[in-house]
N, C-alpha and C positions, 0 to 999 in steps of 0.2 A: 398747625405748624410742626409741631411734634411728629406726626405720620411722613411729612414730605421730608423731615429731616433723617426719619428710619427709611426711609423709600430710599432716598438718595444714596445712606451709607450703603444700602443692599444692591444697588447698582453700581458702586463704585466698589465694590466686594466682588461682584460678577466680574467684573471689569482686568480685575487684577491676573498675575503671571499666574500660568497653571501651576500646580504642583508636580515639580520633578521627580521622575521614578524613582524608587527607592532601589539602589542597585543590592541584588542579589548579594549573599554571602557568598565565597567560594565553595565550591561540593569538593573532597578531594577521597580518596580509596586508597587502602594498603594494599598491596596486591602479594604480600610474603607474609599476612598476619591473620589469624582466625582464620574463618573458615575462605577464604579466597584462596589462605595455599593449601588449601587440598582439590583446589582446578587448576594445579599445574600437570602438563601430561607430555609424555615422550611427542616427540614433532612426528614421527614416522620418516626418520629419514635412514635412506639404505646407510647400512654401516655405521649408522648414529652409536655414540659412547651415553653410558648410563644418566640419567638425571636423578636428584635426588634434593628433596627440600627438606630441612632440618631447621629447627630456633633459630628460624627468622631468614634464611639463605640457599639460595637455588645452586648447585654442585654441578657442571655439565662437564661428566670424562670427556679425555678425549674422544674424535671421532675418526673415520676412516673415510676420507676425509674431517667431515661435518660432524657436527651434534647439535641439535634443535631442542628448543623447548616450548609449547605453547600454552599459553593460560585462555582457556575457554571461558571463561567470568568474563572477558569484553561482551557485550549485550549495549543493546541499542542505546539502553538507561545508561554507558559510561558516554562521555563525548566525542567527538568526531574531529572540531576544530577547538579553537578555543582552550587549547590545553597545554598544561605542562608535565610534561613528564621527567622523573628524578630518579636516579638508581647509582650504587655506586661499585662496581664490577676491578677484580683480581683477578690479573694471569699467573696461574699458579705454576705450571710447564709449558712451555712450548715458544714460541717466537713469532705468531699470527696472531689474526683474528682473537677478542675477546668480549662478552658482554655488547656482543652486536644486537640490537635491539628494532623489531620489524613492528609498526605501530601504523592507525589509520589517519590518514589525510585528507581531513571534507567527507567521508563518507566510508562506512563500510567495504564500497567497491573498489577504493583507491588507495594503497598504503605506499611504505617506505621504510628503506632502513638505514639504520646510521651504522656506520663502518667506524670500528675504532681499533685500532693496531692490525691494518691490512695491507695486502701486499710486498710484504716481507717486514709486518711488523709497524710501520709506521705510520700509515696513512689513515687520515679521517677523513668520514663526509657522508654525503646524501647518496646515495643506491634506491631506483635513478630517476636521471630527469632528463627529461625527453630520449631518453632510452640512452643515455652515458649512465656510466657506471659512476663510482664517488672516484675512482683513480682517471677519470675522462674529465668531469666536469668542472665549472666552477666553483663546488665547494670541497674540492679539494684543501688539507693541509696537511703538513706533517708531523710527526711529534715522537718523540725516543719515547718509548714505556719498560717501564721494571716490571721486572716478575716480583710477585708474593706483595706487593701495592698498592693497595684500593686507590683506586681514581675514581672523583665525582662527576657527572652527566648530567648536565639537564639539556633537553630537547622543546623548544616550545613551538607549540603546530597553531597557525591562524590561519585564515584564509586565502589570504596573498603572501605569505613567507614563510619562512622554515629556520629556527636559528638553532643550534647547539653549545654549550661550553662544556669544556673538559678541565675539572680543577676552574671554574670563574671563570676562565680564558676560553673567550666567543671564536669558535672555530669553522664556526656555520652559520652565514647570513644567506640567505637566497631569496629574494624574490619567486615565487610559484606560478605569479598572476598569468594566465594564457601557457602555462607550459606544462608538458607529459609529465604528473609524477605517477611511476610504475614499480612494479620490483624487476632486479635486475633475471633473468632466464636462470634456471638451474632449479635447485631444492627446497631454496628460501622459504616459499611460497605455502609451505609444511607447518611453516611457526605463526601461519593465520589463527585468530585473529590479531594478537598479538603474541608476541616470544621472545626469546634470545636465541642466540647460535653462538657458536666457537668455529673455529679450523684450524684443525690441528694442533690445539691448545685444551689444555683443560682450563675451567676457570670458574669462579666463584661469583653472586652478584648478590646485593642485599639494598635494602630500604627502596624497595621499588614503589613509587607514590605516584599519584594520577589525579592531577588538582586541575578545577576549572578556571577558566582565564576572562577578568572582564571583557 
């Protein structure tokens, strides 16, 4: 009686809900601390203004137009989707473009870049999707920025959407699912595999972090 009463519990033990995965901790990377910022490196772009990283902070002069900057430390082992990216970037001179940041989308082969204070200074958004620029398409927004500043950024990349805030404030929702994300034509394409750019502003950026996303 004993054995059919241990039978029984051990089938009704089989029996029961599997055991749920155990979710992952997040991974996340300093990309401005130890040794990561000594893979920061000039973009190669004509006329590019100096880059220069110091206790804790990437320096992009201006440029003629442009200035790039790219950190070759992206390798397959950082992630693709599934991520959040956080940095918090200063217009130091100038009245454009600042701490525009070119990052991958699903894959090595696919990126994009978030526009923040462009087109004469105010415009945000996605650069591009289905080949609109962030001043074309629907994540367009606008927003007044001060020189000497910091504004916070975060950008989170998934598979089907794209969101950004600037300062908390969600300026970028997009949907991706079924649509072109590419970069927009010109030089950009320099700050592979990830970077920042300016135009025609100088600008400062710090606490650049790269954390995975359930």
């Amino acid at each position: 009686m004993l054995f059919r009463l241990s039978l029984f519990s051990l089938l009704l033990a089989g029996c029961g809900p599997a055991d749920k995965p155990v979710p992952q901790a997040p991974r996340n990377w300093s990309l401005l601390e130890g040794a990561a910022a000594a893979q920061w490196q000039q973009a190669g772009i004509p006329d590019e203004g100096e880059i220069q990283v110091k206790d804790g902070e990437l320096t992009l002069a201006a440029g003629q137009p442009m200035t790039g900057a790219k950190w070759v430390g992206w390798t397959p082992d950082l992630p693709q989707t599934n991520y959040a990216l956080t940095y918090e970037a200063l217009r130091v001179e100038g009245g454009d473009i600042f701490g525009m940041a070119t990052f991958p989308v699903g894959s090595h082969q696919s990126h994009a870049t978030f526009v923040i204070g462009g087109w004469g200074g105010t415009v945000t958004g996605i650069s591009s999707i289905d080949f609109l620029d962030a001043n074309e398409n629907q994540t367009r927004a606008e927003q007044r920025f001060e020189n000497n500043r910091w504004y916070k950024v975060r950008i989170e990349v998934r598979p089907d959407d794209l969101r950004a805030w600037v300062d908390d404030r969600i300026v970028v929702n997009a949907s991706i699912k079924g649509r072109q994300v590419t970069l927009r034509s010109g030089f950009i394409d320099h700050c592979l595999p990830f970077g920042f750019a300016t135009w025609n502003t100088k600008a400062r950026v710090r606490a650049v972090k790269v954390e995975t996303l359930p």
